[in-house]
N, C-alpha and C positions, 0 to 999 in steps of 0.2 A: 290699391284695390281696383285694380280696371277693371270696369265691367260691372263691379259688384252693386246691389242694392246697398245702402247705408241705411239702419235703424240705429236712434239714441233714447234711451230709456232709462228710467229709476227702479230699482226693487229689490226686496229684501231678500236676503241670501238667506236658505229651507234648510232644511236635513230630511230626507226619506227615513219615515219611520221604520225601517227594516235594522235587524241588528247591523252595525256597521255601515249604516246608508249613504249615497251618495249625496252630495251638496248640488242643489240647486238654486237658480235664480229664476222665475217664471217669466215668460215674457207677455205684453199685458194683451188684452182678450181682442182689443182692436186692431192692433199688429200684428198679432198670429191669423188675426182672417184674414187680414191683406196677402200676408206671404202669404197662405195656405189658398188663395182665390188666385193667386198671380204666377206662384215660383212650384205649387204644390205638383208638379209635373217633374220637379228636382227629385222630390222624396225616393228615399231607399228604401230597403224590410223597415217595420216597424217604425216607419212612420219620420224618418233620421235624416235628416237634409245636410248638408255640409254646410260649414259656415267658417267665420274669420272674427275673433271677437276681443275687445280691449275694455281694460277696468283700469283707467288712469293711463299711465305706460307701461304695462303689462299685456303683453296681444297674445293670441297664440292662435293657429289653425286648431279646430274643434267640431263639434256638428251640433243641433236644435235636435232636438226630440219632440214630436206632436204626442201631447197624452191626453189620449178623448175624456181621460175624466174629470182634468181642469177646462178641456174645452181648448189647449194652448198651447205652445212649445216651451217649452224647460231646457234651461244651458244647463249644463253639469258643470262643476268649477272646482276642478282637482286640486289637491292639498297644494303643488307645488304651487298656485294660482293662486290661493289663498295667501297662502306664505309671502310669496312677491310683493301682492298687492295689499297685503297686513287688513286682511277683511275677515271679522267674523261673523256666526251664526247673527242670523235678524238684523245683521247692519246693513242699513238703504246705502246702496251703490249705486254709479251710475256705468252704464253698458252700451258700450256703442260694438254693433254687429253689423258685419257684412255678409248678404245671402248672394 
């Protein structure tokens, strides 16, 4: 991870309530102002930063999403990720990401 910022974090894996919604993990309100005060010059459209992120030893290259109505960035954590790392709905994880 050269280069990269290192964040390590705890929190529960979401489900968007939209039919068939995607899976998230939020990231917590103190570290999304950090990135968003420091790295927020990274951001793409809609608010989409690239990122590097690991749930145990499962990594994969991915991106943050900033969603101004939690105030936060949200990882999305795709079924294959899920699967790997045998994580369901509302189970507290721990997330270590690189911005």
């Amino acid at each position: 991870m050269n280069g990269k910022i290192k964040y390590r974090f705890t929190s529960k894996m979401w489900q968007h309530d939209s039919p068939g919604g995607w899976y998230f993990v939020s990231l917590p309100i103190i570290i999304s102002k950090e990135i968003r005060e420091n790295l927020g010059w990274q951001e793409e459209g809609w608010g989409r930063m690239k990122s590097f992120a690991a749930i145990e030893e499962v990594q994969w290259d991915t991106a943050i999403w900033f969603d101004s109505k939690s105030d936060t960035y949200v990882l999305p954590i795709k079924s294959e990720i899920r699967k790997k790392a045998g994580i369901e709905l509302n189970t507290e994880i721990e997330i270590r990401i690189w911005i």
